[in-house]
N, C-alpha and C positions, 0 to 999 in steps of 0.2 A: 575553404578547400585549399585556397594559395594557403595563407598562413602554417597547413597541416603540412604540403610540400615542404615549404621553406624550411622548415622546423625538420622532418625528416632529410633533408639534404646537409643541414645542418652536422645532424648526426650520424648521417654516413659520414661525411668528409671528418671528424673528430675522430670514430673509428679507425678510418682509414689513418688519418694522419699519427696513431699511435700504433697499429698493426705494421705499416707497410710504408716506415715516411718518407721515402724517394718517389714512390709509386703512388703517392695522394695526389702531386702535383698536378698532373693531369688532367686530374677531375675536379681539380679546384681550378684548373684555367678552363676547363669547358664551363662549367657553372660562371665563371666571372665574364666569359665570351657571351651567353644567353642573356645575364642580366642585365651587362652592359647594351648589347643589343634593344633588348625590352624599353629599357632604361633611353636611351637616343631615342628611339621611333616611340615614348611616351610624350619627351620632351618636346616633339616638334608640331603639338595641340598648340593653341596661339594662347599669348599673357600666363596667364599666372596659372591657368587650367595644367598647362605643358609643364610647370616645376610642380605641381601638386599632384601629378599622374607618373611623373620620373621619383618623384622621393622613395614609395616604398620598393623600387628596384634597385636603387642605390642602398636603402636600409639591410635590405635582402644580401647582398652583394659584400656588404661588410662583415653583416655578422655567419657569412658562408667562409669569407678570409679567414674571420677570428676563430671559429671553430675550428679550420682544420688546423691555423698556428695553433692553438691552444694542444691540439691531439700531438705537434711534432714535438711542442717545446716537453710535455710531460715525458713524452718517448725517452726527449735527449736527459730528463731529470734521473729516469729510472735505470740508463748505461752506464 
């Protein structure tokens, strides 16, 4: 069910980032605001539990950045 979010946020922020790419920003820092969030209060599980509970919000988190870059950079290909 995460995974199916992830993947749909994903591809909002791609759309957005090629429809409207001043106006993605936003909703690529609320998403980075959440998962960074997520991401801190998994890490503060003790040992090794705390980096293995943080990993897929940080993995989350990058490939929600690289989407919506990838939506601005095609935008700026096709002007």
């Amino acid at each position: 069910m995460l995974i199916a979010a992830i993947v749909c946020i994903c591809v909002l922020l791609l759309i957005l980032g090629f429809l409207v790419p001043r106006l993605s920003r936003a909703p690529q820092r609320g998403v980075d605001r959440a998962l960074t969030r997520g991401q801190g209060t998994a890490a503060k599980a003790p040992g090794p539990l705390g980096r293995l509970l943080a990993k897929p919000f940080g993995s989350s988190r990058r490939a929600a950045d690289k989407s919506a870059a990838t939506g601005r950079r095609a935008r700026g290909k096709i002007d």
